[in-house]
C-alpha positions as CSV (number, residue, x, y, z in Angstrom):
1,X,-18.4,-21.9,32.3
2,X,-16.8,-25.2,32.1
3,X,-20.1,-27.3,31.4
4,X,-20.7,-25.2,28.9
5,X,-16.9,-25.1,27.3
6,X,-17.1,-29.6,27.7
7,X,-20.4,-29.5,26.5
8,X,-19.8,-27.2,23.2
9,X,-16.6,-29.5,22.1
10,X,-18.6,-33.0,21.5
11,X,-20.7,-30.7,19.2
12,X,-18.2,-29.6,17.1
13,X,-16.6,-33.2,17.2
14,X,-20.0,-34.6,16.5
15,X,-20.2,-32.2,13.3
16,X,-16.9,-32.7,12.1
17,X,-17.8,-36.6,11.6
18,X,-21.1,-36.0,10.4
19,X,-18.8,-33.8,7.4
20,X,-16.1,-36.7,7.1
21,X,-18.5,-39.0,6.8
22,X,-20.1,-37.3,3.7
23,X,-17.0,-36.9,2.3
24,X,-16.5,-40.4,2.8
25,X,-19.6,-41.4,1.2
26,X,-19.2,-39.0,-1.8
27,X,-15.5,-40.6,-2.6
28,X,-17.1,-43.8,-2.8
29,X,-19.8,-42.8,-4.7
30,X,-17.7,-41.0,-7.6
31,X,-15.5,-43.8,-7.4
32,X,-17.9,-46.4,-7.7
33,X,-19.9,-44.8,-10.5
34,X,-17.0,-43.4,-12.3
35,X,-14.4,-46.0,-12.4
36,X,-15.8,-49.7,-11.0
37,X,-18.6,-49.6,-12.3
38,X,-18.3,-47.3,-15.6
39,X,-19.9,-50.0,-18.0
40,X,-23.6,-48.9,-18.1
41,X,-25.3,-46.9,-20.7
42,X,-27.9,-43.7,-19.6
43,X,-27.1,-41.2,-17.2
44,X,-25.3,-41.2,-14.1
45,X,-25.8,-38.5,-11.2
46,X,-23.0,-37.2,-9.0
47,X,-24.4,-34.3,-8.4
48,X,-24.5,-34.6,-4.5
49,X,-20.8,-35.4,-4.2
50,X,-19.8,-32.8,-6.8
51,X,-21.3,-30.1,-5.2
52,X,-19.9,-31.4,-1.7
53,X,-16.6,-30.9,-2.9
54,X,-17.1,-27.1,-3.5
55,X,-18.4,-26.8,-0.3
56,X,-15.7,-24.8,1.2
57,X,-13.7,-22.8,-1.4
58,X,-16.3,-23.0,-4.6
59,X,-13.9,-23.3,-7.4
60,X,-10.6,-25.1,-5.1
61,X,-12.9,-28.7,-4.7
62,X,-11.7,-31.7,-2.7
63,X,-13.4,-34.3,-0.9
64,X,-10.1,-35.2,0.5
65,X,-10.7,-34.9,4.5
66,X,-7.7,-34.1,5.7
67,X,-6.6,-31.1,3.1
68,X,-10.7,-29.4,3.7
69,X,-9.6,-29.7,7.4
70,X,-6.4,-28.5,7.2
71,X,-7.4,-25.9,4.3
72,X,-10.9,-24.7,7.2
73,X,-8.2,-24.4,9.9
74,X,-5.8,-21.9,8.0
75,X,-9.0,-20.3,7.1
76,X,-10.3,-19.9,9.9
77,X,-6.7,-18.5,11.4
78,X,-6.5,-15.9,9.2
79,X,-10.6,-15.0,9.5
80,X,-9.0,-14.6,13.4
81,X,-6.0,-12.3,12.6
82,X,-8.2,-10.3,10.8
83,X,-10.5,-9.4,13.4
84,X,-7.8,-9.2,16.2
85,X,-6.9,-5.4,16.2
86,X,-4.0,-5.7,18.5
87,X,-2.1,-8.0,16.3
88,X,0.3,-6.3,13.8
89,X,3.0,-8.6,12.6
90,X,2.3,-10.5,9.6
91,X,0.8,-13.8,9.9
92,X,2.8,-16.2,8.1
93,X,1.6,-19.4,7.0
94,X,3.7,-22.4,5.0
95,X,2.6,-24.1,2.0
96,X,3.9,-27.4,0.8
97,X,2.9,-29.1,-3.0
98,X,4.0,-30.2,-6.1
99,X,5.2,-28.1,-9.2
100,X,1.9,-27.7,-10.8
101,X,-0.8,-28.3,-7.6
102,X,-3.1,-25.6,-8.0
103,X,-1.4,-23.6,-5.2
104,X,-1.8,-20.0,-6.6
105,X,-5.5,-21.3,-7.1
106,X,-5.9,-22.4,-3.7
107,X,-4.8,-19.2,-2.6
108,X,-6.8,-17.0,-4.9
109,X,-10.3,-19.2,-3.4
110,X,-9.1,-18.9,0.0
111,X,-8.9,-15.2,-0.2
112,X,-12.5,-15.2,-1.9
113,X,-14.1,-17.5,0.9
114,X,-12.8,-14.2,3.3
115,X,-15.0,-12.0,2.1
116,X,-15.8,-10.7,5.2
117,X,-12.7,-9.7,5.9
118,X,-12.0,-8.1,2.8
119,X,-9.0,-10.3,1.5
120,X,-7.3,-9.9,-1.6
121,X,-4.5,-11.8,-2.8
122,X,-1.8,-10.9,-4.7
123,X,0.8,-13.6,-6.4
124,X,4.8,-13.5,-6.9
125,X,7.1,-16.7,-7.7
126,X,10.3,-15.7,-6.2
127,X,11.9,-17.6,-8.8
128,X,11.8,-15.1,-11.3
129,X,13.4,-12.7,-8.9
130,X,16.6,-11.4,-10.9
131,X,17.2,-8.6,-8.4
132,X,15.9,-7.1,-5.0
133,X,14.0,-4.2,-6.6
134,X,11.6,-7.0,-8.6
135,X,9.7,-7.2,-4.8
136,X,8.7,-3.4,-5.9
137,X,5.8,-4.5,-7.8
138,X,3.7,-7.0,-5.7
139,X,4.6,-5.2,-2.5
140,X,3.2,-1.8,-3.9
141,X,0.3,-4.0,-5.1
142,X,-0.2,-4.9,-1.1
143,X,0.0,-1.2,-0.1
144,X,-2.6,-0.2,-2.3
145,X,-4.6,-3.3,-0.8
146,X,-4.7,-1.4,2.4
147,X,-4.9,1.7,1.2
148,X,-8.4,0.6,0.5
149,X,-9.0,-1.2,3.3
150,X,-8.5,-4.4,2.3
151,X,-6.4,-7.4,4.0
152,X,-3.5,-8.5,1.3
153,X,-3.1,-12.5,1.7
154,X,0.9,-12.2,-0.3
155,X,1.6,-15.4,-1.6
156,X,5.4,-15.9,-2.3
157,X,5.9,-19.2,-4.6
158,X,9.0,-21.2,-4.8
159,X,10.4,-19.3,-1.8
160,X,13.1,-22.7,-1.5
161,X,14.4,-21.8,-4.9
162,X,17.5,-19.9,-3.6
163,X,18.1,-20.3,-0.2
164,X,20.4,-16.9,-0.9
165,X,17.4,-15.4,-0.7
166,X,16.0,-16.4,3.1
167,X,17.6,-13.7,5.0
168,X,15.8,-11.2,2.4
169,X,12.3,-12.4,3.7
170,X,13.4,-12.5,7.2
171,X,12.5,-8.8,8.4
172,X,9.7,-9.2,6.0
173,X,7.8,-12.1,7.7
174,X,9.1,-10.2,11.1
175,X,8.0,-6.8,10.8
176,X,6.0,-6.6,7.9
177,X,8.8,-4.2,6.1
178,X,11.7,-4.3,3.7
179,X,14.0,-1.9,2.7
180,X,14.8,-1.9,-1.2
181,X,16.2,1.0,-3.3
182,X,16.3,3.1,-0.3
183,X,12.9,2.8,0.4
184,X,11.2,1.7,3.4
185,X,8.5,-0.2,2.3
186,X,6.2,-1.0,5.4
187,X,3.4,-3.4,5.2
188,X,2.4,-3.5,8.6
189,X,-0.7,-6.3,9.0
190,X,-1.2,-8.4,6.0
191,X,-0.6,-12.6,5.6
192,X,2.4,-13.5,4.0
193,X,1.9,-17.7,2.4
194,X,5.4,-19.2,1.5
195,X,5.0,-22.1,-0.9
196,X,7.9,-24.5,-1.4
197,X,8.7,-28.0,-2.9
198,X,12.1,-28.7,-1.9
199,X,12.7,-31.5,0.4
200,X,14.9,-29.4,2.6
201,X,12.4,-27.6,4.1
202,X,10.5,-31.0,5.3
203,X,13.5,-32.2,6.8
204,X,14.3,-28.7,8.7
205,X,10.7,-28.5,10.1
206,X,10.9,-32.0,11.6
207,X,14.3,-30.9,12.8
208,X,13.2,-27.9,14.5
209,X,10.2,-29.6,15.7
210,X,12.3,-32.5,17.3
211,X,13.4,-29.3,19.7
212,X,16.7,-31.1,20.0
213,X,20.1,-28.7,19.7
214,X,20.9,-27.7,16.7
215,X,21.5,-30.3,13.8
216,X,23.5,-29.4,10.2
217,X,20.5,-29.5,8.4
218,X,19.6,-26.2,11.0
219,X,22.5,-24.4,9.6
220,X,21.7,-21.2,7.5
221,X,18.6,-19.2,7.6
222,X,16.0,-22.1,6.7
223,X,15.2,-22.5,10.3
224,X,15.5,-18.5,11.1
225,X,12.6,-18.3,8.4
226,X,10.7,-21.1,9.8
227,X,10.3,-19.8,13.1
228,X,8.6,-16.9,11.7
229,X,5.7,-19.0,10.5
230,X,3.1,-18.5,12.9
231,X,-0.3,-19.1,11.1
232,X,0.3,-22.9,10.3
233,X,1.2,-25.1,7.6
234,X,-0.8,-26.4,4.7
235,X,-0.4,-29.4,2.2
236,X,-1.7,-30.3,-1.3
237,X,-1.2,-34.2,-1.4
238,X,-0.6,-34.9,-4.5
239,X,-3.0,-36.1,-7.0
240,X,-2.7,-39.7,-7.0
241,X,-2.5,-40.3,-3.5
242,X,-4.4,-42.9,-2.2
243,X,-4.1,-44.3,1.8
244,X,-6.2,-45.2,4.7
245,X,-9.6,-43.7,3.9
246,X,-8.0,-41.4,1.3
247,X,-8.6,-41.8,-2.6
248,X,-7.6,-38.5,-4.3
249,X,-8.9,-40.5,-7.5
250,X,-12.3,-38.8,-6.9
251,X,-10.8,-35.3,-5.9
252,X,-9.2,-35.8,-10.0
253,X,-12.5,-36.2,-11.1
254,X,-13.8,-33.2,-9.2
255,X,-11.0,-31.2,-10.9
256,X,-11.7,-32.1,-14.2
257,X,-15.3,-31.2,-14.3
258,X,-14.2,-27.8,-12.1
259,X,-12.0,-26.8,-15.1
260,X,-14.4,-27.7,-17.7
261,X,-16.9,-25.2,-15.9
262,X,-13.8,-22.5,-15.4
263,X,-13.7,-23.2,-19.8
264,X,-17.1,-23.8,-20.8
265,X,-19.3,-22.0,-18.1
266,X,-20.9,-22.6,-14.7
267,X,-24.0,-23.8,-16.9
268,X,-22.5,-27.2,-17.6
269,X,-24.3,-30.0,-16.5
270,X,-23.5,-33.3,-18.4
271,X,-20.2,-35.0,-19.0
272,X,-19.1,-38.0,-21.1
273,X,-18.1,-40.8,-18.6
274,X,-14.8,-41.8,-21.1
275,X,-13.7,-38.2,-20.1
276,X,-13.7,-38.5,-16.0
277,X,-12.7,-42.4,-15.9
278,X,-9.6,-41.4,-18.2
279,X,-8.9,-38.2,-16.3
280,X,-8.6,-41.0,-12.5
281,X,-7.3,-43.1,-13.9
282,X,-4.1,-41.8,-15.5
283,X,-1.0,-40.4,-13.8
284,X,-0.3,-36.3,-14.4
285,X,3.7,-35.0,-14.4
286,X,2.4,-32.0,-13.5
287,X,-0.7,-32.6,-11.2
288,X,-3.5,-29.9,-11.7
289,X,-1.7,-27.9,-14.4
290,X,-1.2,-31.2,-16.2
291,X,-5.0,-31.7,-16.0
292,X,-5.9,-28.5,-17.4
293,X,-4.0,-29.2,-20.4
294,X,-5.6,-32.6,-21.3
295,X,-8.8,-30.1,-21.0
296,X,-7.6,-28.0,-23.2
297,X,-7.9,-30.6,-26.2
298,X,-11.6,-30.5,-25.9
299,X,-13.3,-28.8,-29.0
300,X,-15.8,-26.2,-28.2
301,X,-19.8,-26.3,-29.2
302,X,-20.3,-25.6,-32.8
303,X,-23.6,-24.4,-32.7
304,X,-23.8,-20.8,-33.3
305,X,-25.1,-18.7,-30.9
306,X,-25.4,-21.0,-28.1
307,X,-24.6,-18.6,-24.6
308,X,-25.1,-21.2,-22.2
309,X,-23.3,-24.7,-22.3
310,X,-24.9,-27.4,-20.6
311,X,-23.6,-30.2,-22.3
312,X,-20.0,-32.0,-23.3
313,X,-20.6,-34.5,-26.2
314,X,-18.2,-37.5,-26.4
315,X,-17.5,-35.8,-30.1
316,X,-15.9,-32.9,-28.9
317,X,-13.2,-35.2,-27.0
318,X,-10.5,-35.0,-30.1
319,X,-7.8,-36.3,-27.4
320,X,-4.6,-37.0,-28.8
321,X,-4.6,-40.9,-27.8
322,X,-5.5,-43.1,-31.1
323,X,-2.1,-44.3,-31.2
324,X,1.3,-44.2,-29.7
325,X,2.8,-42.0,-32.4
326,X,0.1,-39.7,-31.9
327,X,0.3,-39.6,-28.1
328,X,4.3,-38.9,-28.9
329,X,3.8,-36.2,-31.3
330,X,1.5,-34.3,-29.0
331,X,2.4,-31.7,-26.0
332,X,0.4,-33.8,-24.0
333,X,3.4,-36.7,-23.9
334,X,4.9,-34.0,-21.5
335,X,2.1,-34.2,-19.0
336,X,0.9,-38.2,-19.2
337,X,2.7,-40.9,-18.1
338,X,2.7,-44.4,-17.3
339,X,4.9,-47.0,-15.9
340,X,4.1,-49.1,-18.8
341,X,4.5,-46.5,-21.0
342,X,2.6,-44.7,-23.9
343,X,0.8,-47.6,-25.3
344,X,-1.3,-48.4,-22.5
345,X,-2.5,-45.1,-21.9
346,X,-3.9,-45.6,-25.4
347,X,-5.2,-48.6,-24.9
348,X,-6.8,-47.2,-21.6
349,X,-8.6,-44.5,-23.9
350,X,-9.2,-46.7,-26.2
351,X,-11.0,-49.2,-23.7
352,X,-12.4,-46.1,-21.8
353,X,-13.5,-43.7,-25.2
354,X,-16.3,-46.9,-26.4
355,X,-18.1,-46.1,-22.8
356,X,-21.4,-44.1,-24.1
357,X,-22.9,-43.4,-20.6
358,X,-23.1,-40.2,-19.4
359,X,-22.6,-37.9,-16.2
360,X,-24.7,-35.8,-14.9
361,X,-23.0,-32.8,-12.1
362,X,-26.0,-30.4,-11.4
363,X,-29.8,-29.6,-11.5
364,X,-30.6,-28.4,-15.0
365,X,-30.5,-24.9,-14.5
366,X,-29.1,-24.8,-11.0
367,X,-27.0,-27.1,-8.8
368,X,-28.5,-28.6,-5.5
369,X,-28.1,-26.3,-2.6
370,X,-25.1,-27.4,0.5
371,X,-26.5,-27.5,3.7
372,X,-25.4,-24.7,6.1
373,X,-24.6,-26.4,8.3
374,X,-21.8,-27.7,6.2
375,X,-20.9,-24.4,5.0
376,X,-20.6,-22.3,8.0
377,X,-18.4,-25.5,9.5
């Protein structure tokens, strides 16, 4: 039995490089074509490296290693719970990003890539909570979840927005219960994800994790909460990361086309260049939300009738950037930004916008199949 446990781990090891190393390769190759080397005219195929990026969660793409590691192992956590009939706490699981990261997204794939085990998610930002009996509606939603037999993954955004609020989650995250306008509301087995963005919480999970005596960042209920969390942690980096064989510069191109197929249809297969090299280049305020917005300036087909789109023109890319005042007098000066300011995001566009190449992201008519093997990883 212990051959076989020593001789199953170099396997998985030996996979899990094959996988970073195609992530790797597909970073440098959307990088390369997209924003080195972004002069050419023609066509220009990323096909391969787009569709690796859906690999895990479809529509949530990355080719960030790290975040699809850390995204498979929460994954696969929860696949666990689901199937272990003797545990009936809640599993709770942390989430830390940005305003604006795509986390109700991420959470929304994740429940769809748990199919098997029946997961459905339901969303509530805590802070819009104005009083106790608001935690009616989502946690009615869950109930009716397993009423049909269905595994609610509750995700709870902004949880750090009033620490008054910490000892309200408590028997929640305990017990899977809470009692609110004299009723007792019991959830029994579900998955609770906190999201937060306050830097408090970082500093009180490497304080408890120093498992040193108590420090005054400890006092409260921050820590009381943490220890509840017993599914793992998960990060969005942000957007313009970029470290040690990390460059989230192609993971903002990946995005861009991924939204332009949530708008335009799963059809689309041709890009203007101008569009992606702008989109990693440029800095978002608000990460992913940001991004959508810049999408949103893109004019739609005008030819009538048309039911499938397979093609952005560079025509329909009416963005905003011709000039500084009308950058300024756009609500797009909310979500750019740049530490030299407004005109040389301009003059980026305007460098970027005379590019005529093009960028193709599937098969005409279908994408390229993912190997299983990276799929069932």
């Amino acid at each position: 039995m212990t051959s076989t446990a020593s001789s199953a781990k170099p396997t998985r090891q030996k996979l899990d490089e094959q996988i970073r190393l195609r992530f790797q390769s597909a970073r440098q190759e959307i990088i390369a074509k997209i924003i080195d080397d972004s002069d050419g005219e023609g066509e220009i195929d990323i096909t391969d490296a787009y569709s690796l990026s859906t690999a895990l969660l479809g529509k949530y793409v990355t080719l960030d290693w790290p975040h699809w590691r850390a995204i498979r192992k929460v994954r696969t956590e929860i696949a666990r719970y689901a199937g272990d009939r003797t545990r009936r706490r809640p599993l709770n699981i942390m989430m830390q990003a940005e305003p604006g990261s795509g986390k109700s997204h991420l959470v929304r794939c994740l429940a769809n890539s748990l199919s098997g085990q029946n997961a459905s998610a339901v969303d509530f930002n805590l802070a819009s909570l104005q009083q106790v009996e608001d935690l009616i509606q989502p946690l009615d939603a869950v109930r009716n979840l397993k009423v049909a037999d269905r595994l609610p993954i509750l995700f709870l955004d902004e949880f750090d927005s009033d620490p008054g609020r910490y000892p309200l989650l408590l028997p929640l995250l305990w017990d899977g219960e809470l009692n609110i306008a004299h009723r007792n509301l019991k959830l029994g087995k579900l998955v609770i994800i906190l999201a937060g963005s306050q830097a408090s919480v970082t500093s009180a999970l490497a304080a408890a994790k120093t498992m040193r005596p108590s420090t005054p960042i400890e006092q409260g209920k921050l820590v009381d909460l943490l220890s509840r969390i017993n599914g793992g942690e998960l990060e969005i980096p942000p957007l313009d990361l970029i470290a040690e064989d990390r460059d989230r510069r192609a993971d903002k191109v990946c995005l861009a086309i991924s939204l332009l197929q949530s708008r335009f249809g799963d059809s689309l297969e041709v890009i203007p260049i101008s569009l992606l090299h702008l989109v990693a280049v440029s800095t978002f305020r608000y990460g992913v939300r940001s991004l959508a917005h810049l999408m949103d300036y893109i004019t739609p087909p005008t030819v009538e009738g048309e039911n499938e789109i397979t093609t952005v023109t560079a025509a329909q890319l009416r963005l905003p950037l011709t000039s500084v005042t009308a950058l300024r007098a756009s609500s797009l000066s909310y979500h750019m930004y740049s530490a030299d300011g407004p005109a040389a995001i301009v003059d980026t566009w305007k460098s970027v916008s005379a590019k005529t190449a093009t960028v193709r992201i599937q098969e005409p008519a279908s994408g390229k199949n993912l190997p299983l093997w990276i799929k069932s990883s």
